[in-house]
C-alpha positions as CSV (number, residue, x, y, z in Angstrom):
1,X,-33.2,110.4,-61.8
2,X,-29.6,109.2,-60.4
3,X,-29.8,106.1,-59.6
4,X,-26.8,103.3,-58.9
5,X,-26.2,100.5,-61.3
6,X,-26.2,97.3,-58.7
7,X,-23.4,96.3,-61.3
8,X,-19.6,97.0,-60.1
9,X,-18.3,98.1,-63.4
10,X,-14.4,98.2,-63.4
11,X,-13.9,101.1,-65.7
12,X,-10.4,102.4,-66.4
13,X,-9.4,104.9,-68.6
14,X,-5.8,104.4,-70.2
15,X,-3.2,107.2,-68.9
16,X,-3.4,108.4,-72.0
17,X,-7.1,109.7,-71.8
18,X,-8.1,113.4,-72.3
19,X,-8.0,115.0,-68.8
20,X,-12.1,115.8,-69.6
21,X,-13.1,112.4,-70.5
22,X,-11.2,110.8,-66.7
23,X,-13.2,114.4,-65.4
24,X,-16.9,113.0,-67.1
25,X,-16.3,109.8,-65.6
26,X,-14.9,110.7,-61.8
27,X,-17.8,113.2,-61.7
28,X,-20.6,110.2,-62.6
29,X,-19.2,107.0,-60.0
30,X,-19.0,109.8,-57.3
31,X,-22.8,110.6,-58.5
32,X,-24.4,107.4,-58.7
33,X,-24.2,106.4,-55.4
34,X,-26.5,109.4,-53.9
35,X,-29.6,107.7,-54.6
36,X,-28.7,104.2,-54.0
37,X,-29.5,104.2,-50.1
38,X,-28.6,100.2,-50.0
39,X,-31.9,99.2,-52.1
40,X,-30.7,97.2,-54.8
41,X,-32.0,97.7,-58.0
42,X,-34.8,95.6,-60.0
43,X,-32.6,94.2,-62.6
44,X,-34.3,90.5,-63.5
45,X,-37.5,88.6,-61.4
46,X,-39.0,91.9,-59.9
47,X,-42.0,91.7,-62.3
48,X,-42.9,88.0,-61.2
49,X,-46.6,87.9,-59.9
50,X,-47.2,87.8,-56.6
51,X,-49.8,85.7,-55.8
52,X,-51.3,87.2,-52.2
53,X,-52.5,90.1,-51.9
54,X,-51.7,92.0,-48.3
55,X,-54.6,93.7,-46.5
56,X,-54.8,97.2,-46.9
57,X,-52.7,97.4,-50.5
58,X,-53.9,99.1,-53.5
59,X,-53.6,97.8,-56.6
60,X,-53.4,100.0,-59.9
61,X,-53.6,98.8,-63.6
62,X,-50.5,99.7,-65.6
63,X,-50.0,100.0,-69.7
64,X,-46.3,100.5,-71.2
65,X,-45.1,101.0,-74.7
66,X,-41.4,100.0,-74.9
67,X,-38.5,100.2,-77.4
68,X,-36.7,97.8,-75.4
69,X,-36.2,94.1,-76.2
70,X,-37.9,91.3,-75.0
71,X,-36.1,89.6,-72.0
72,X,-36.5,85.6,-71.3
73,X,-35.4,86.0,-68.0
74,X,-39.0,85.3,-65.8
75,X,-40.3,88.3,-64.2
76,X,-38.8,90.7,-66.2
77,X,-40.2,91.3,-69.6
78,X,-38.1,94.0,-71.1
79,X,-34.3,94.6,-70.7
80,X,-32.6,97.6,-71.7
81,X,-31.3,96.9,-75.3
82,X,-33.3,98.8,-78.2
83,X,-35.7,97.0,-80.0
84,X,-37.0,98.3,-84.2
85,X,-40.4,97.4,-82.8
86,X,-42.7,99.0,-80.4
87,X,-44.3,96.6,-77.6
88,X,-47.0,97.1,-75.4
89,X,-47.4,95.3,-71.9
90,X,-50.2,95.6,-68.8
91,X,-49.3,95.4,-65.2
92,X,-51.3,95.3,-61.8
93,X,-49.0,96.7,-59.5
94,X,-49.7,96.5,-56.0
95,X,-48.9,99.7,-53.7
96,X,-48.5,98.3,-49.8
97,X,-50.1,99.6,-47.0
98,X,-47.2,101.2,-45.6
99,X,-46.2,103.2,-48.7
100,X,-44.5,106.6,-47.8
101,X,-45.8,109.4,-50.2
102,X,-42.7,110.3,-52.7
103,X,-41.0,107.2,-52.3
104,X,-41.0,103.9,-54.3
105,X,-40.5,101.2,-51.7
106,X,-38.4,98.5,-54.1
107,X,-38.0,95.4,-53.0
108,X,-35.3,93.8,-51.2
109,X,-35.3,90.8,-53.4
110,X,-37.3,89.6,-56.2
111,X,-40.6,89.3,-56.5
112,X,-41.2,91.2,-53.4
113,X,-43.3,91.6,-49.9
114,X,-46.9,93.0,-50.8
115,X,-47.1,94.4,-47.0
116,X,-44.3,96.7,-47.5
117,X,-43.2,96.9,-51.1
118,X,-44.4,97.2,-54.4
119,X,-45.1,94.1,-56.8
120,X,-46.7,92.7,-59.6
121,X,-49.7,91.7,-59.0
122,X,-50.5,89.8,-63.0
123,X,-47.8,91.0,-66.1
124,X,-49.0,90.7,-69.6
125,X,-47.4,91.2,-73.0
126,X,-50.4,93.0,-75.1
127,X,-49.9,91.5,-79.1
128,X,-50.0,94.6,-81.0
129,X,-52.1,98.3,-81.6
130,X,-55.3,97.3,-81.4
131,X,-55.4,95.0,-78.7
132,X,-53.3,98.0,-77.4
133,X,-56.2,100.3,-77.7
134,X,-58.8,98.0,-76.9
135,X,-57.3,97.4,-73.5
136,X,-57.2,100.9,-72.5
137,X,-60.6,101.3,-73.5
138,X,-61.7,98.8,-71.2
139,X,-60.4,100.7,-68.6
140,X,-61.4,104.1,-69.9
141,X,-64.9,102.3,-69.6
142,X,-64.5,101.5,-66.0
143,X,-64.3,105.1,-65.1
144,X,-67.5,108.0,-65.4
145,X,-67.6,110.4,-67.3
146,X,-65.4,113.2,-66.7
147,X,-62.8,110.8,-65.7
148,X,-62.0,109.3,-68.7
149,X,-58.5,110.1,-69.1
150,X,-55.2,108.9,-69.6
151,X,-51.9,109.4,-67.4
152,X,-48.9,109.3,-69.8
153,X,-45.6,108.8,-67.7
154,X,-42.0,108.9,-70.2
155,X,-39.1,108.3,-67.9
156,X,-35.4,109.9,-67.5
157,X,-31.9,108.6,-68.0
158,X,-31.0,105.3,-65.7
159,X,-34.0,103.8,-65.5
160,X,-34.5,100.2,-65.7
161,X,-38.2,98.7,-66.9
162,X,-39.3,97.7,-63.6
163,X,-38.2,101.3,-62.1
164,X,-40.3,102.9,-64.8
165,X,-43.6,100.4,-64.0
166,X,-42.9,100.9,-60.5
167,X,-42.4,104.6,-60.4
168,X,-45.6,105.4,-62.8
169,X,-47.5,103.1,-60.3
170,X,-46.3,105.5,-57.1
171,X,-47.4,108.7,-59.6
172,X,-51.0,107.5,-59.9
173,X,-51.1,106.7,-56.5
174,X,-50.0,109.2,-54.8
175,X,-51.4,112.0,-56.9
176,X,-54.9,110.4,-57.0
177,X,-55.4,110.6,-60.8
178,X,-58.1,109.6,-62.0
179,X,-56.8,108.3,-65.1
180,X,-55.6,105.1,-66.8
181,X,-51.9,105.1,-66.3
182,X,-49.8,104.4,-69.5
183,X,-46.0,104.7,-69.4
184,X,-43.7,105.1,-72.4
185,X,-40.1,103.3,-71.7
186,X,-37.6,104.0,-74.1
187,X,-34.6,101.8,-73.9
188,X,-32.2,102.7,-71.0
189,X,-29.5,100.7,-70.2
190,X,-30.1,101.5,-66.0
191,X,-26.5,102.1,-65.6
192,X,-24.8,106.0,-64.8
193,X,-22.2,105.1,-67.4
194,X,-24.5,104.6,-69.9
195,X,-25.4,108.2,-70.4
196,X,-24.6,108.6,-74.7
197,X,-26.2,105.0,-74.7
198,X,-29.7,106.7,-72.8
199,X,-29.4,110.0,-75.3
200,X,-29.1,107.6,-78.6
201,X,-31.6,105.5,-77.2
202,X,-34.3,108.6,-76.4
203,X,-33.6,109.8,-79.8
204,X,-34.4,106.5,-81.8
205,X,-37.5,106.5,-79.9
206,X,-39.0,109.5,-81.0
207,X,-41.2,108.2,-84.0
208,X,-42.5,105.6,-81.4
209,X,-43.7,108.0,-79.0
210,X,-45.3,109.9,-81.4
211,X,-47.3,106.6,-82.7
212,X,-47.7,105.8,-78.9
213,X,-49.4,109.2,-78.6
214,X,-51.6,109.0,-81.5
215,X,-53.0,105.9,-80.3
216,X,-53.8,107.1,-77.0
217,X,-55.5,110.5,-79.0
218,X,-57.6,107.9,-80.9
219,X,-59.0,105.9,-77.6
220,X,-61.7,106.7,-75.9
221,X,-60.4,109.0,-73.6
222,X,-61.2,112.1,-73.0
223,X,-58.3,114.3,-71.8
224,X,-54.5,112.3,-72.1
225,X,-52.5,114.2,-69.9
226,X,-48.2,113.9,-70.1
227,X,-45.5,114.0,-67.2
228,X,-41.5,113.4,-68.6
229,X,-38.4,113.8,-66.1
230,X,-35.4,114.2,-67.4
231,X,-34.4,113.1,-70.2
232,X,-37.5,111.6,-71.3
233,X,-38.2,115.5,-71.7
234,X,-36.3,115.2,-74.8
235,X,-37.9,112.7,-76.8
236,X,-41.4,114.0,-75.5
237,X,-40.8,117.7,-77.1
238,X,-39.4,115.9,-80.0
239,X,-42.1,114.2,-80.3
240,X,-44.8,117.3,-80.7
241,X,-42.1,118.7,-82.8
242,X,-42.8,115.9,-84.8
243,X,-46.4,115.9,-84.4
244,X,-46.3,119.6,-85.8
245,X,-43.8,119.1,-88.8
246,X,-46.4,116.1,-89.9
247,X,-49.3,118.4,-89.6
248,X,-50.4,118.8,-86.4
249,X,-52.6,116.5,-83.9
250,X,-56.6,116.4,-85.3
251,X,-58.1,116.0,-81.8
252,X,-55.8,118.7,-80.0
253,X,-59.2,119.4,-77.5
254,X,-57.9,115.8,-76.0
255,X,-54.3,117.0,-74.9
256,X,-54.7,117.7,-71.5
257,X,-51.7,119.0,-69.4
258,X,-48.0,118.7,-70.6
259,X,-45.6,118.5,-67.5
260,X,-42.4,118.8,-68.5
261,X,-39.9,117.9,-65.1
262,X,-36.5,118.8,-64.6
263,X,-36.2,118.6,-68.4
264,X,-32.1,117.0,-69.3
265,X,-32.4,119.2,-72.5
266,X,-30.4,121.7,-73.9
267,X,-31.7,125.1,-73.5
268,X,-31.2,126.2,-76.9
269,X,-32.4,123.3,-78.1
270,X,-35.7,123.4,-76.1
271,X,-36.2,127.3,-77.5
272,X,-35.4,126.1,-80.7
273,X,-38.3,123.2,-80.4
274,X,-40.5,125.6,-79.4
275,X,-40.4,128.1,-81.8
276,X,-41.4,124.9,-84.1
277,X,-43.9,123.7,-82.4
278,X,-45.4,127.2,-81.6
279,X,-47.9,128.4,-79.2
280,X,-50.4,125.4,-78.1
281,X,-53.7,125.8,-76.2
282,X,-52.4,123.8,-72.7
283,X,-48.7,125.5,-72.7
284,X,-45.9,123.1,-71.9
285,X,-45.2,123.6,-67.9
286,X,-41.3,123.0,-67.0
287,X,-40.9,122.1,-63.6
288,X,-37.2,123.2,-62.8
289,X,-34.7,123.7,-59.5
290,X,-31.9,125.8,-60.3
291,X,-30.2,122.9,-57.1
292,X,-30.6,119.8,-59.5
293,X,-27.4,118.3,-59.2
294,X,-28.0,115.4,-61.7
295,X,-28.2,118.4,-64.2
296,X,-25.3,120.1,-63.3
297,X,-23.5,117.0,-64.0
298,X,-25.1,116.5,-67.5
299,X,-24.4,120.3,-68.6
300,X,-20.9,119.3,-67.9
301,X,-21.1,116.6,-69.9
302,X,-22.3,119.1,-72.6
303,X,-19.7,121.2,-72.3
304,X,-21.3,123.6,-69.6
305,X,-24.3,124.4,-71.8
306,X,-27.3,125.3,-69.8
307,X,-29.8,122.4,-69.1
308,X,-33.6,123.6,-68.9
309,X,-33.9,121.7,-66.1
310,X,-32.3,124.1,-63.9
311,X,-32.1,127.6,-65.8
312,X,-32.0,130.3,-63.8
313,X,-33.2,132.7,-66.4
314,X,-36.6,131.6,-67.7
315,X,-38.0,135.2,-69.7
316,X,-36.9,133.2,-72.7
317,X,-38.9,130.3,-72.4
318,X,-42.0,132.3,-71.0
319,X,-42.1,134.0,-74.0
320,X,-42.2,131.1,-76.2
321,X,-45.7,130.2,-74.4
322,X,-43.9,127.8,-71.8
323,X,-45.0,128.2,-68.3
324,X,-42.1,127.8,-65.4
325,X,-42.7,126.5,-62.3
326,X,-39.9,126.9,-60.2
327,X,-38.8,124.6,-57.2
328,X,-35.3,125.7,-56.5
329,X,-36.4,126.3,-52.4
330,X,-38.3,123.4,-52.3
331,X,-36.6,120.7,-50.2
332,X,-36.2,117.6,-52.1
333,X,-36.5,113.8,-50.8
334,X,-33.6,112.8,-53.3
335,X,-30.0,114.0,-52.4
336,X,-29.5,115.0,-56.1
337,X,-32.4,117.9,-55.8
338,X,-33.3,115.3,-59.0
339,X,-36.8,114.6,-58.3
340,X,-38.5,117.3,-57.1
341,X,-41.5,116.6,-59.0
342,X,-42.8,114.1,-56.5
343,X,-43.6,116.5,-54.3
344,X,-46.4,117.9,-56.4
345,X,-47.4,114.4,-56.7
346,X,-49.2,114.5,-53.8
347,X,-51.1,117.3,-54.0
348,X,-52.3,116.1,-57.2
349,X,-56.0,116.9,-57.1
350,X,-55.7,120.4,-56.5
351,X,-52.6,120.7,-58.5
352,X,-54.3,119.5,-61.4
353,X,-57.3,122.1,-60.6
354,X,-54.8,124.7,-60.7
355,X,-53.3,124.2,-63.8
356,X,-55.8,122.6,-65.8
357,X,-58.1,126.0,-65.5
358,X,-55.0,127.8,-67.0
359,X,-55.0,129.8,-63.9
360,X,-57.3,132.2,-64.6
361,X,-55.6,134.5,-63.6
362,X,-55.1,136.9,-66.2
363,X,-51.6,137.7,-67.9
364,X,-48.7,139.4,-66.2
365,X,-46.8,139.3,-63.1
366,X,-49.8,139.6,-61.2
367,X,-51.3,137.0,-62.9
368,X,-48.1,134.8,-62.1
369,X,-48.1,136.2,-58.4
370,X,-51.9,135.2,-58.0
371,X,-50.9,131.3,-59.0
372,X,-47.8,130.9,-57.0
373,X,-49.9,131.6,-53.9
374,X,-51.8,129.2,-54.5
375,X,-49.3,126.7,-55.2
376,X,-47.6,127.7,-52.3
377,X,-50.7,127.2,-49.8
378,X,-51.3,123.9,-51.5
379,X,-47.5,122.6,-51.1
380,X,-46.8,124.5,-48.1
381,X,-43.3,125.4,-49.9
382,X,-41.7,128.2,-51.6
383,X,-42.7,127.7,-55.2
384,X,-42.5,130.4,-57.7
385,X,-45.1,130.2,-60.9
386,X,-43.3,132.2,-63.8
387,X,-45.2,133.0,-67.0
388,X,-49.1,132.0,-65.6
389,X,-51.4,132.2,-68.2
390,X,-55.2,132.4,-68.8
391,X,-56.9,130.4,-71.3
């Protein structure tokens, strides 16, 4: 998601520069603003606990595995630098009372008002994988059976650590999982001009994400179910690449649904991934808008290639087993068309339903017709379900 750095970067290119590169760079400060909306971002202290509670909020248990580094600064655990190490860190994250589904209410200044922002509640480090896996258990434990399931979150480009714990936290809550939350924050920077930064940094993640999602497979959960957005889409489908390439995952009955929204990937690239990994038995669903600004401005950045994200021609991809849910006449909360995804947020119970049957539909464009109905009557938007398929 777009999001503006509360840093006023001076950046000036030498007259000298390539007409493209003084292009890239006009076309991202005139971006970053969109989503700003005056909130200032939370950079250092937004993580410090707050001690009293506010009547009326609800409070939600958060795990993250990071690549980031370690940050001294109190409040604010991780900064956006790459660590060689994967951490792990839990989070009770209060959701106020006045919470707006689709929205993250950040706070004005750090830590935050529990009546009508979100905060910390307690932040932990967690010293390594077992403890890792232990904790999540614990909360698995809390939950019946049938409910034993994990919520994995892997952010997009721009995204500082606290956005990423806060953002997971409004996912959960407004899509009424029940599952433990765990989110997987690769090392972004948080800043729009930090874009080859973000891609390097996705990248270098990979192997972790792949370790983070073995762990998760070996807990006691039942079903651990994946959302990425953006360009967290790219290390995710690296990651099963990976998984398959190494010989495949040994409990695949646990991988739940695979959400793959507004997806900053090459389309080439994607098919290419796919054609590796090969047909699974939950297909990968790609949420896309062929509106998403922030995309536009990242295939431009590619040289015009086509982002998955917003693809207007999807055959392709249905034919590699991927399931395309199109919101391209959906009206989005964010000016950048960006975060679109939210919306389906908070229908999640039925959503989930819907998708985790395989729509049982049958095959075809009937089969597809049949599921975007229902979609549609559970949104109450145009939505258009490409590719449906039965299990």
């Amino acid at each position: 998601m777009v999001r503006e750095s509360n840093r006023r970067t001076r950046f000036v290119l030498p007259a000298a520069a390539p007409r493209r590169s003084r292009a890239i760079v006009a076309v991202l400060l005139v971006a970053a603003p969109l989503a700003a909306c005056g909130t200032p971002r939370p950079v250092s202290g937004f993580l410090t606990p707050v001690a009293t509670p506010a009547n009326g909020a609800t409070e939600h248990t958060i795990f993250l595995a990071t690549t980031r580094q370690r940050d001294p600064r109190p409040g604010t655990l991780f900064n956006g630098e790459r660590s060689s190490a994967l951490s792990y860190a839990e989070l009770a994250v209060s959701v106020p009372p006045t919470h707006v589904p689709g929205a993250v209410e950040f706070a004005k200044a750090a830590p935050g008002d529990p009546n009508t922002e979100f905060v910390a509640r307690s932040a932990e480090i967690i010293d390594g994988d077992k403890a890792f896996v232990q904790a999540l258990n614990a909360q698995l434990a809390l939950r019946p059976k049938g409910q034993r399931n994990i919520f994995l979150f892997v952010h997009g480009f721009n995204t500082l650590f606290a956005e990423a714990a806060y953002t997971q936290a409004q996912l959960v809550h407004d899509s009424r999982a029940p599952a433990v939350p765990v989110t997987f924050t690769w090392a972004s920077r948080g800043d729009a001009l930090q874009y080859v930064y973000d891609n390097n940094s996705a990248t270098v993640a990979r192997d972790s994400l792949v370790h983070t999602i073995s762990l998760l497979l070996s807990s006691n959960a039942e079903k651990v179910n994946i959302l990425a957005h953006s360009m967290g889409n790219w290390v995710t489908v690296e990651a099963f690449r990976q998984l398959k390439l190494s010989g495949g995952v040994k409990d695949k009955s646990k991988i739940g649904l695979i959400l793959l929204a507004a997806p900053d990937l090459d389309y080439d690239v994607f098919k290419s991934q796919l054609r590796t990994i090969g047909k699974i038995d939950h297909p990968f669903y790609v949420i896309l808008s062929r509106d998403d600004k922030a995309l536009g401005i990242s295939s431009f950045i590619a040289g015009n290639e086509t982002r998955v994200g917003n693809a207007s021609n999807s055959a392709e991809l249905t034919e590699l087993g991927a399931t395309v849910i199109d919101l391209s006449d959906v009206q989005a909360n964010d000016p950048v068309n960006h975060g679109k995804f939210m919306e389906l947020a908070t229908i999640g119970p039925e959503m989930r339903t819907l998708l985790a049957s395989g729509v049982k539909t049958g095959r075809g464009p009937g089969a597809a017709a049949v599921a975007t109905n229902s979609l549609v009557t559970l949104l109450g938007a145009p939505v258009k379900i490409i590719g449906a398929v039965a299990q």
